[in-house]
C-alpha positions, 0 to 999 in steps of 0.5 A: 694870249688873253685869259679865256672867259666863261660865257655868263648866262646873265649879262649886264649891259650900259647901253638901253633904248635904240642904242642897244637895239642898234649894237649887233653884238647885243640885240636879240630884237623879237628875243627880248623878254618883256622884263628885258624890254622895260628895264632895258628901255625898248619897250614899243620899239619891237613888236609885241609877240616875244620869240625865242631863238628858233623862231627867229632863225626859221623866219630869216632861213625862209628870207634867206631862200626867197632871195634870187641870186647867191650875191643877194643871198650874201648880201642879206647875211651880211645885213643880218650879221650887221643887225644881230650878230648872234642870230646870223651865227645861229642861222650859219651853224644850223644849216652850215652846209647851205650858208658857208659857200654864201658867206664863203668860197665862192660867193664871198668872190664876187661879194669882194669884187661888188664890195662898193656897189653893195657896201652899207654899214662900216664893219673892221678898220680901213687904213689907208696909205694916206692914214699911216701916221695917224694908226695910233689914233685909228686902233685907239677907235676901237674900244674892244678887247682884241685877240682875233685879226684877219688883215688883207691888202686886197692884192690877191683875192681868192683866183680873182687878182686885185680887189683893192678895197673890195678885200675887205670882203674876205677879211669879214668872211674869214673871221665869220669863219673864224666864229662859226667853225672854231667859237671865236667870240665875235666882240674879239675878232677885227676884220682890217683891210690896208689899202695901198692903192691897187692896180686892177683899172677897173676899180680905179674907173668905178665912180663908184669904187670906195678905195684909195685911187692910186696905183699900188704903193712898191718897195720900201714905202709899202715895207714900211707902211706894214712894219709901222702897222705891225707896230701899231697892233703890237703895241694896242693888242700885244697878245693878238693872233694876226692872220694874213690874208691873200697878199701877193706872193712876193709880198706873203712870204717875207712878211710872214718871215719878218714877223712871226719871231715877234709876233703871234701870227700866220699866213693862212694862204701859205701855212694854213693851206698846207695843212688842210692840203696835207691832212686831205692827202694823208686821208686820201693816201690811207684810203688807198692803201698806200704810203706817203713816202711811196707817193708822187706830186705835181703841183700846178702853181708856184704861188704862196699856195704851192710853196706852202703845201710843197714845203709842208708835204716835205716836212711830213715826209722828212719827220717820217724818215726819209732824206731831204734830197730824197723827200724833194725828188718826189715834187714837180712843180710846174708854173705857165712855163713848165716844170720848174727845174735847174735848166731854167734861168730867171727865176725868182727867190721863191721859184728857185727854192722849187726847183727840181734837179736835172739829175732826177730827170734822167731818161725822160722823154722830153725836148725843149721846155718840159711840158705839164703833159711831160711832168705827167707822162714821165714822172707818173704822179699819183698825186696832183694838185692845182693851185692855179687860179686857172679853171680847165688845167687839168684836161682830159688827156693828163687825167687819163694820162695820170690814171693809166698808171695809178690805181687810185689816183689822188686829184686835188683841183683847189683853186677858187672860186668855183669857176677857177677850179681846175676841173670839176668832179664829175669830169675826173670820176669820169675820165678815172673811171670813178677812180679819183681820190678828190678834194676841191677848193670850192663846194660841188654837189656830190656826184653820181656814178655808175649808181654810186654817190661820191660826195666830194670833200672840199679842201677848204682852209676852214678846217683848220685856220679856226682851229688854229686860232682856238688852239692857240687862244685856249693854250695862250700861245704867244707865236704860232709854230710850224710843228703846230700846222703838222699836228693840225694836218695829222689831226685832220687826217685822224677825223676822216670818214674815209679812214673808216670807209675808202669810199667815203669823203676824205673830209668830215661833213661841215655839219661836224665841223666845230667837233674837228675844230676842237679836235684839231685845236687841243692837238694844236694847244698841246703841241704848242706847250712843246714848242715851248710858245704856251705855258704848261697846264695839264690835259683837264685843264686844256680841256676846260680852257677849250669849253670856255673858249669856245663862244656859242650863238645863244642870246643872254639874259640881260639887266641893266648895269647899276 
């Protein structure tokens, strides 16, 4: 990766006037001194009182809770984020729990859906089908040192479907993420969106809609129109670390096959939900008392979701000794049709490296296709999770079902946004009778039971993908490794409050959050020296590559450039 910098207290800058007031990576508005404000040029473009930092986040925080709805609220970050980049990061990380579900899950949901009608200012790239021949000339345009990118092709939105255009949303959304959690420098993140039409009628009806107006491009045209943007970023930023974002299953995995040998890169929704999943689960097994290997899954889901945690789960238990057949027995993973298993026919590449063996199956009570109501009265799961996009799944009779033969069991409605989860909390503590080890995809209040308050972790990506990509930045990795998303699961694990108290939540406050990013990336960066993909350097040394990697929402003191 790109050599780690130090975050000079002083800074010199080319830019003076409107111009400089206009640049978000640059503008400190009130914040600028009068010394600032006459060498730099906008001296009468800002009113005369000079404020520090604070004063500015208290201000935008009381606009913030004045607007009337959660999309207007994301709407206003995002103009701040447009007008001053380091004061939006001051004010995310200074009330982090009251802003990430804004800029985030959920609402970033219906932000992706409304992106036309509240789009204002150009922010990352748009390269259409259209434009494939001209990327060259496109990343020519951005004249910034990369080393961050989230690209999407706005097929598979958070539990929303195709967006389009509107996925761009989530690639801005991810990369704020990115630099809240884990000290991204924002100048060195690049939200891209590859727009090869969609298929959602609705968009293409909107006058309004801002996308290419085709119906989505298939095959080989649309292979070919990713490798030749693959090229393109190898070729403009050659020690970039590229996240895909919310492709479509049968898009995620190949993609992610094809190009993580030749590439720094990673599929969030396959590899960086199994890790957060996996880590909350290892929380929630040790808070029971229990081990994994005694464990039993059921997966509700067979997209990249599912895939991903199933195989990384598999991994965990393989590396913990147990025998592959073994290790796959224990998983049942279950789509609109039922169990995935042997007796089906028709089924695709990727359900097919699911599938569950007639042979585990014997003396079960069942006829016909085997039902989620099957799965859980036979096979008696004490963990299940839901990666459906579908909310109400998980019904009353299945918790209660699952509970009778589990002490504690562990419950993970994941998908999102907020009205897609597949319960909510207050519904399962009270069919487990206050039981459940629960993690969720989207943010719930806590939950008050029986005069005890069970704060709900949210097992949400956030607590590793920033990490990751600090780990891989401070180690200068050039490839993003399978045994580094297992090391950020167990490093997520060792930072559980649960650990220390069964009733807690399984994860850390977000409050915390960039102390477990740092956590989790110093393991990540160590296991990717053993991976053979970073050079080596010693532990201090780590150590201060991670300090000066970590970028801080702080104005600098600038003069004019000579």
């Amino acid at each position: 990766m790109t050599t780690t910098r130090t975050t000079p207290a002083t800074i010199s800058v080319e830019r003076t006037g409107r111009a400089l007031i206009d640049t978000p990576l640059l503008n400190k508005g009130t914040a600028f001194t009068l010394r600032e404000r006459r060498e730099l040029g906008v001296l009468g473009f800002l009113p005369p009182q000079v404020e520090t930092i604070e004063d500015q986040v208290a201000r935008c925080h009381k606009a913030f809770g004045a607007k009337p709805t959660d999309l207007e609220k994301h709407i206003y970050l995002r103009q701040l984020q447009d007008e001053n980049e380091t004061l939006f990061y001051r004010l995310l990380l200074e009330y982090i729990d009251e802003m990430m579900p804004i800029v985030y899950t959920p609402v970033v949901g219906q932000a992706c859906q409304q992106f036309s009608h509240i789009y204002r200012r150009p922010r990352g790239l748009f390269i259409s089908y259209p434009q494939r021949n001209e990327m060259e000339t496109i990343f020519a345009n951005v004249r910034r040192n990369i080393e961050v990118i989230v690209v999407t092709d706005g097929e598979r939105i958070l539990g929303l479907g195709d967006q389009g255009a509107g996925g761009m949303g989530i690639s801005i959304g991810k990369l704020s993420l990115y630099t809240l959690c884990g000290g991204s420098d924002p100048a060195r993140t690049l939200p891209i969106l590859l727009d090869v039409g969609t298929n959602n009628q609705e968009r293409l009806d909107d006058p309004s809609y801002i996308g290419w107006r085709r119906e989505r491009v298939r095959g080989s045209e649309y292979d070919d129109f990713i490798e030749l943007f693959v090229q393109a970023v190898m070729q403009r930023f050659p020690d970039v670390l590229l996240q895909w974002e919310d492709f479509a299953s049968d898009n995620a995995r190949p993609i992610l096959q094809r190009y993580r040998d030749r590439m720094c890169t990673f599929n969030d929704d396959i590899q960086g939900t199994a890790a957060v999943t996996t880590g909350t689960i290892l929380a929630g097994v040790s808070a029971s008392g229990g081990k994994l290997s005694d464990q039993r899954f059921v997966l509700m889901g067979a997209g990249s979701a599912g895939v991903g945690i199933r195989a990384q789960l598999i991994r965990t238990l393989l590396r913990d000794g147990m025998s592959e057949p073994d290790a796959c027995s224990r998983f049942y993973v279950i789509d609109s049709k039922g169990l995935i298993h042997d007796g089906r026919s028709g089924l695709s590449p990727t359900k097919q490296r699911l599938i569950h063996r007639s042979q585990w199956l014997s003396g079960w009570d069942v006829s016909g296709s085997i039902t989620f109501a099957d799965v859980i009265r036979n096979a008696r799961p004490t963990v299940l999770i839901g990666v459906t996009g579908r909310a109400g799944t998980f019904t009353e009779p299945i918790i209660r079902e699952m509970a009778a033969h589990t002490d504690r069991p562990i419950i993970f409605p994941l998908s999102n946004p907020t009205s897609r989860a597949e319960a909510t909390p207050d519904d399962l503590l009270k069919w487990t009778d206050g039981r459940a080890l629960l993690a969720t995809g989207s943010p719930f209040d806590p939950v008050q039971r029986k005069g005890k308050t069970h704060v709900i972790a949210q097992c949400n990506n956030s607590y590793v993908f920033p990490a990751i990509g600090l780990g891989v930045r401070a180690a200068r990795a050039n490839r993003v490794t399978d045994e580094m998303f297992m090391v950020a699961a167990t490093a997520l694990k060792e930072m559980s409050p649960a650990l220390d108290d069964p009733t807690a939540s399984l994860l850390p406050p977000l409050r915390e959050i960039r102390t477990v990013s740092r956590h989790i990336a110093r393991a990540v960066a160590t296991e990717a020296q053993r991976d053979g993909v970073a050079e080596a350097c010693s532990p201090q040394e780590l150590e201060e590559r991670l300090d000066r990697t970590m970028w801080s929402p702080e104005y600098r003191r600038m003069t004019l450039a000579c």
